[in-house]
N, C-alpha and C positions, 0 to 999 in steps of 0.2 A: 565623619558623620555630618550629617546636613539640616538643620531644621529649619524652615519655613514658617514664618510670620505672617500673619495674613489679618489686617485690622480694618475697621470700616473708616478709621480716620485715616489711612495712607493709602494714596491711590495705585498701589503698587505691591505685591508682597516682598518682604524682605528674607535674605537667605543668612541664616547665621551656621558657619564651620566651628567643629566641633573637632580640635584635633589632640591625642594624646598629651600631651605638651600641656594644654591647656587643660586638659583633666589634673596633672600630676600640678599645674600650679594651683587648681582650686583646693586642690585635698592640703597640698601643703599650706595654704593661707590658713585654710581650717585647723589645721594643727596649731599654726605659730597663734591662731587667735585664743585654743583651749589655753594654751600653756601660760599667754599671757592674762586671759583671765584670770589664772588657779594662783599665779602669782599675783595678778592685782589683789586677789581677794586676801592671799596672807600677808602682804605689806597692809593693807588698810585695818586689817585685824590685828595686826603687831602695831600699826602707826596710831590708830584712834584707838584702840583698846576694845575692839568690838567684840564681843561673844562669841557671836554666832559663826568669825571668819575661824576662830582659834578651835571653838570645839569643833568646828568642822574636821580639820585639818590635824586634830588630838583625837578623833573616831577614825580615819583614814592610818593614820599611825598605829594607833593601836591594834587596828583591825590585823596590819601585818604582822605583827608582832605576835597577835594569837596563831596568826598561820605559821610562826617558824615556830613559834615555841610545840606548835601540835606536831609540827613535821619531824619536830628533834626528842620529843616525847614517844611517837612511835617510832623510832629511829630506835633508842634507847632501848624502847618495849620488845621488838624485836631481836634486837641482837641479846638481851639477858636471855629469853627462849630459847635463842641459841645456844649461848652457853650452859643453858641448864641441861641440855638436851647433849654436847657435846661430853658432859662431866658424866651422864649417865652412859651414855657412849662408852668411856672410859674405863668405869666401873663396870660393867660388861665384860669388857676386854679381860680387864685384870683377872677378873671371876675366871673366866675361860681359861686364862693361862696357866691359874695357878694350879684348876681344877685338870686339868690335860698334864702340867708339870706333873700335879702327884701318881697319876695315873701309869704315868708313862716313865715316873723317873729322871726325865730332861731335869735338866735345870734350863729355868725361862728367864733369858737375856731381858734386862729393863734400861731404858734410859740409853740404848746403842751401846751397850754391856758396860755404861761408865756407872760407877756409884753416883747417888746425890747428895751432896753437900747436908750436912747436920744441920736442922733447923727445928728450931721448938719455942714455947713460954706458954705463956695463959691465955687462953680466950676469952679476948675483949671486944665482943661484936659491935660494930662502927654503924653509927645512925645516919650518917652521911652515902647517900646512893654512890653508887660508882659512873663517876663519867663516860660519855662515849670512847673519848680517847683510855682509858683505861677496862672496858669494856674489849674494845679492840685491842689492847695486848694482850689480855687475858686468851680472848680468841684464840690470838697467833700461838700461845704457847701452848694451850690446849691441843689446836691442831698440829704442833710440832709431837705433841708427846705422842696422841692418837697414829699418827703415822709412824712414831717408834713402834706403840705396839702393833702394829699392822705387820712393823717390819719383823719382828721377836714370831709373832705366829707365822709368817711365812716360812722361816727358819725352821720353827717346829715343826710345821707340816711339812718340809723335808726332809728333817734327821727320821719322823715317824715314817714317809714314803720308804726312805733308805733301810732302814730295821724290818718293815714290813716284806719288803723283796728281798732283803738277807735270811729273813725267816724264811719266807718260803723255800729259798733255793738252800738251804741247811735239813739235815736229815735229820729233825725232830720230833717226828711223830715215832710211836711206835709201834713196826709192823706188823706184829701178830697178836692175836689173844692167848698168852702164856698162863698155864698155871700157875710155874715159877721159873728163876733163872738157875739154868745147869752149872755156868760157868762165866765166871765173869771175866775181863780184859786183863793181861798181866799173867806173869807167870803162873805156872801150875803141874801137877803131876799128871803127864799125860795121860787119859784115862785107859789106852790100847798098848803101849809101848810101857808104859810103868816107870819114864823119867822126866827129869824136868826140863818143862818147855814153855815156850812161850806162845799163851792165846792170842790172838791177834781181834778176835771180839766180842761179842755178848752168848751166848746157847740161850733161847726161848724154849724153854720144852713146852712142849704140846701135840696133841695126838696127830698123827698122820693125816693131812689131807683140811687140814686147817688154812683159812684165808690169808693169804699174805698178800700185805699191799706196799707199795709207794711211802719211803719213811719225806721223800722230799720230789720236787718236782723234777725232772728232766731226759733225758736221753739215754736207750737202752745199748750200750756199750758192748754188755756180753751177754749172751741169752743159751749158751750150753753145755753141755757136761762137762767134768774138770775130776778126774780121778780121787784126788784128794776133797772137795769139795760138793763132788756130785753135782746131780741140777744145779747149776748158779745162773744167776742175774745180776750184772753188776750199772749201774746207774750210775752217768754223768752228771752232776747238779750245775756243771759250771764253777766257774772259779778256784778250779783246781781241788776243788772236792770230788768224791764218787762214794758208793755205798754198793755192800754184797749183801747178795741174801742165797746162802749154799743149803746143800742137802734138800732140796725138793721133789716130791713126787711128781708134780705138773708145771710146767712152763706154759705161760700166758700170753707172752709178749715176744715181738720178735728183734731181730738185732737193727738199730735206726730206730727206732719207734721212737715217738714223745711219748710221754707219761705225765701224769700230772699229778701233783700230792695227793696221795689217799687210794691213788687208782686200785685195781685188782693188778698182781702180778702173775699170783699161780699158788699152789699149793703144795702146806707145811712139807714133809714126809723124812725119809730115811737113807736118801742114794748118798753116794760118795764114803767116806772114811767116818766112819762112825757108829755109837755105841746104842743108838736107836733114834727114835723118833725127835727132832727139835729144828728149829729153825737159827742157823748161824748166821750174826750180823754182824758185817763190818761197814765204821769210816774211816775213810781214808784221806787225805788229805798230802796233796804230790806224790803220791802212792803210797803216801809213809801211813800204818795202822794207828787211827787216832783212838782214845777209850770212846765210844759211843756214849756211856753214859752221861757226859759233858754234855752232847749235844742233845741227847731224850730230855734232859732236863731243861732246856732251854726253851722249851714250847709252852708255851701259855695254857695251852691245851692238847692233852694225848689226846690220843684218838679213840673213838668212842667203845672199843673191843680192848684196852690198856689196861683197864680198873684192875685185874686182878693179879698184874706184874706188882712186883712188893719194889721197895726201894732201890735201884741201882747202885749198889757201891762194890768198892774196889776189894 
């Protein structure tokens, strides 16, 4: 930079350079002059005993001091919010878990399924705030426990996912609207032949041509006549489960079909081997004839045409 001097006593103007260098020594002279003022002033205020050097330099002090102590004050303010807000957090959690535990029967893992150490006496509320640093352990442990229970509900809402698609795919509901049961699972005196034999599953008696549905969801296996059984429909659930439903007047469904819990299958009636009107239910499980009533009882909820079936026992 160039500036040009131009006076009425010099018969000439003068050019003065202006170059970086020369900036960076101006600013620094200006520094080392502050610094050496702000020290002259507290040597001559410490050396004569002067007022006005000392308070100066006791308002400049203190001024900072009110800024850490504000900055560590809401520091402090802060993070208690936190943890107060953490510990409600918590209590939340618990609530839920316990409240879904009874529900559900789980038992809800605490502390990464370890027990916690016995700890007790009287409460002696401390008039002493709690430090930052001890503020922030408090934190860290809170959020260790908070993420146990985070972990304990994920768990649950797995074991619940697991039971809910084991219910489903189990033949729980019950198929038909029964008056009463003819004949229950387990031996018996055959009611045509007049010896004894063994039932292989539930008789729903009920008038010819009554609703028969889906006791569980899956794949239509067998969809036709069967001498001994008549009309049947026998349902794959998967997992080595399957479910009959014999003596039908109508078939609804064809062989491959999906089905879904509840669906319609076809209707009650009288074909195959038998002494009149009912609907014969079997489960099965690796073919082997399971007692149904195990599994009817297993459902939270019959189906909404069930009410008038009485207790299934053996």
């Amino acid at each position: 930079m160039h500036i040009i001097l131009v006076s009425n006593r010099l018969a000439t103007a003068k050019t003065l350079h202006i170059t970086p260098r020369l900036i960076g020594a101006v600013v620094a002279t200006f520094i080392v002059l502050a610094f050496a003022t702000s020290f002259l002033f507290s040597w001559v205020g410490l050396r004569f005993n002067m007022p006005f050097a000392s308070e100066l330099v006791a308002a400049v002090q203190q001024m900072q001091n009110r800024k850490a102590e504000g900055y560590i004050r809401d520091n402090v303010k802060s993070m208690a919010i936190k943890l107060g807000e953490m510990q409600a957090q918590l209590m939340r959690l618990d609530l839920l878990g316990e409240r879904i535990s009874k529900q559900t029967g789980i038992i809800l893992q605490k502390n990464g399924g370890k027990s916690s150490d016995g700890q007790g006496g009287p409460l002696i509320p401390s008039t002493r705030p709690l430090s930052v640093n001890e503020l922030q352990r408090e934190i860290d442990r809170l959020s260790e426990v908070v993420e146990q229970r985070n972990d304990s509900l994920t768990a649950l809402e797995s074991q619940l996912m697991e039971r809910r698609i084991k219910t489903t795919l189990l033949p729980t509901i019950v198929p038909v609207n029964a008056n009463h049961i003819g004949s229950t699972f387990g031996y018996r005196l055959d009611p045509i032949a007049g010896v004894g034999a063994m039932h292989e599953g539930i008789d729903f008696v009920t008038e010819s041509g009554s609703k028969v549905i889906a006791s569980a969801g899956g794949v239509v296996m067998t969809a036709e006549y069967h001498p001994q059984y008549g009309n049947m429909i026998e349902i794959d659930h998967g997992n080595d489960f399957s479910s009959r439903y014999a003596h039908l007047s109508k078939v609804d469904v064809k062989l491959g079909q999906i089905v879904k819990r509840e669906q319609h299958l076809g209707l009650s009636g009288n074909s195959g081997r038998t002494t009149g009107p009912h609907l014969h239910f079997e489960v099965r499980f690796k073919g082997i004839p399971q007692n149904p009533a195990r599994f009817l009882g297993m459902g939270t909820q019959l189906a909404h045409n069930s009410k008038a079936v009485p207790k299934l026992t053996r």
